[in-house]
N, C-alpha and C positions, 0 to 999 in steps of 0.2 A: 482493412486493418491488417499490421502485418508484425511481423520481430523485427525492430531497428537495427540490432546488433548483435556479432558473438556468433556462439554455434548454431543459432536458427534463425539467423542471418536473412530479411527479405521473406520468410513461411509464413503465408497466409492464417488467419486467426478469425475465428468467427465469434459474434458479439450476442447473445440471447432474443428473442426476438421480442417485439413489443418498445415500449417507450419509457419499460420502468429501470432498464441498465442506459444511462449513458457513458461510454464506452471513453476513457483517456484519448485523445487524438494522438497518432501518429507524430505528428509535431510536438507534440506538447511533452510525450513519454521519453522524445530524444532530446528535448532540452533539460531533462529529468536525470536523465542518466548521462549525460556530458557532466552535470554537475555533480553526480556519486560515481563517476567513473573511478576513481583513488577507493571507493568505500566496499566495490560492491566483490570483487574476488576473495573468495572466500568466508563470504559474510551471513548471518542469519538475516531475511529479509523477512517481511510482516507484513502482508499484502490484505487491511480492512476494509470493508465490502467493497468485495474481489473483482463482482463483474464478472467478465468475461475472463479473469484472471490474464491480463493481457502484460498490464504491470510487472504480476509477478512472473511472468513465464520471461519477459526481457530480464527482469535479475539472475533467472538460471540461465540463461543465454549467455551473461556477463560472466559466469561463474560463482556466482552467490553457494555457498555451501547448503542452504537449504534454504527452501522458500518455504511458509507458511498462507495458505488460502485460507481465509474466513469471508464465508457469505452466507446464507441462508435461504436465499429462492431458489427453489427447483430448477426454473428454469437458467438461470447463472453457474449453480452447481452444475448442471450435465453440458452449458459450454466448456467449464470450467474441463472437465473430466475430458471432453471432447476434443479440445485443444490440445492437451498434455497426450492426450490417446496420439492424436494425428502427426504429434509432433517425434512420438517415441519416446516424450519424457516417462520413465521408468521409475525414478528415483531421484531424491534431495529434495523432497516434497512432501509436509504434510495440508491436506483439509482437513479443514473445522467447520461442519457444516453443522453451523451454530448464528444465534445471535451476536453480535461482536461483543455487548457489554458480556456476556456470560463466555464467551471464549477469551478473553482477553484476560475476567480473571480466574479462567481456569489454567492460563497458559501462567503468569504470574503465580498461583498457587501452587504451580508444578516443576517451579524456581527457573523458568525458560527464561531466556535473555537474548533479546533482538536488536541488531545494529543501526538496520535501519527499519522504520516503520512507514510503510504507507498506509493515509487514510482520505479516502473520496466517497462519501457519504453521499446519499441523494440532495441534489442542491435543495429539496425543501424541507428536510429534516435538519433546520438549523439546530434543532437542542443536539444536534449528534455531533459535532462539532464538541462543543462546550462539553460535555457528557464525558465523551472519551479522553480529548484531551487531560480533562481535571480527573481521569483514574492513572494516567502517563503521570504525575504530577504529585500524585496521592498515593494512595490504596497498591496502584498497580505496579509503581516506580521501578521496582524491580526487574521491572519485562524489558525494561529499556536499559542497553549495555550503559556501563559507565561514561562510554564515547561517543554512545549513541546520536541518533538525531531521528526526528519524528515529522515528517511533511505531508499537510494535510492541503488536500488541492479544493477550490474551491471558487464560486462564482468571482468574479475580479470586483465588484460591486459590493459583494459581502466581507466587512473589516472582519478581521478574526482579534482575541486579545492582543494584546506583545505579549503577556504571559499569562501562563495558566499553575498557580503555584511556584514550582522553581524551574520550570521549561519557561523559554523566555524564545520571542521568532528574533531571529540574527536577520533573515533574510525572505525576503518576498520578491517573485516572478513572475510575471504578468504576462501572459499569452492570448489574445483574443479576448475571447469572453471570460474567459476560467486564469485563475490564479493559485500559487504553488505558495504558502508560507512554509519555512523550515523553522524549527523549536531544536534547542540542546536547553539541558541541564548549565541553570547559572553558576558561574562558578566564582 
C-alpha cells in the first residue's frame, strides 16, 4: 500500500494487522481521487473508520486543508499515528479516536463542516451504512458543507439506498469486488 499522489507521492503505508481492517486498494483510492481531484485542494476531508488512514493521508497529499481521522481500534489508531509519524505529517490533521456515531455527532455539535466525507465501514456491519448515512441526512446535516458530497465505499453486491433523507447517490463506481456510491444534498 502506497500514496497515489501529491507530496507523498509513491511512500509506502502500512495497514494494521489482522483481518479486522480491510485496507482501500491502491486502485481503487486512485480512481477515488481522479474523481475529487477539482474537490480536494484546500478542503475539510472526513475520513470514517479510517483504517489504516490511508484515504485520509492521500487527501493531505492532494492538499486537503485538514483531514479528520475517526476510528476506534487500537490497533488502526497506532497505524494511523504510524503513517502520519513516517510520513512527517505534522499538521492539518485531526483524530477522533472515537466511535463514529459519537464523533460524528460531537463533530456536528461542534458546528464543524466537511466537504468531503469518506465512509468504508466493515463490509458486515450493514446497519453502519444506513446508521450514518441517515445522521448526514438528519440530526447531523450540518457536518456536511452545503456543497458537500458523502461516498461511502462498499461491497459491489451490497445496493445502498438512492437516498437517505435528502442525500440522494448521483453516482456509483464499481471496481472489482468493492463499490464507491457518492450522496449530495437534493436540490
Amino acid at each position: 500500500m502506497r500514496v497515489i499522489a501529491g507530496e507523498y507521492r509513491s511512500r509506502p503505508l502500512a495497514a494494521p494487522k489482522g483481518l479486522d481492517t480491510r485496507p482501500t486498494s491502491d486502485r481503487l483510492r486512485e480512481t477515488l481521487f481522479n474523481v475529487l481531484a477539482p474537490r480536494i485542494e484546500g478542503s475539510v476531508f472526513l475520513d470514517l473508520y479510517a483504517g489504516s488512514g490511508a484515504v485520509g493521508i492521500e487527501a493531505i497529499s492532494r492538499g486537503a486543508a485538514e483531514t479528520i481521522f475517526v476510528e476506534e481500534a487500537p490497533s488502526a489508531l497506532k497505524a494511523i499515528r504510524g503513517n502520519l509519524s513516517s510520513l512527517g505529517i505534522r499538521g492539518g490533521y485531526a483524530l477522533e479516536a472515537r466511535k463514529v456515531i459519537a464523533a460524528v455527532k460531537r463533530l456536528a455539535a461542534a458546528s464543524r463542516a466537511a466537504d468531503v466525507i469518506f465512509l468504508d465501514p466493515p463490509y458486515a456491519d450493514d446497519d453502519a451504512y444506513d446508521s450514518v448515512l441517515q445522521l448526514f441526512a438528519g440530526e447531523c446535516s450540518a457536518l456536511l458543507a452545503a456543497d458537500g458530497i458523502v461516498i461511502a465505499e462498499h461491497l459491489r453486491k451490497r445496493e445502498l439506498n438512492e437516498a437517505y433523507g435528502a442525500l440522494a447517490r448521483y453516482r456509483v463506481l464499481q471496481q472489482g469486488d468493492a463499490a464507491l456510491s457518492f450522496f449530495r444534498r437534493q436540490t
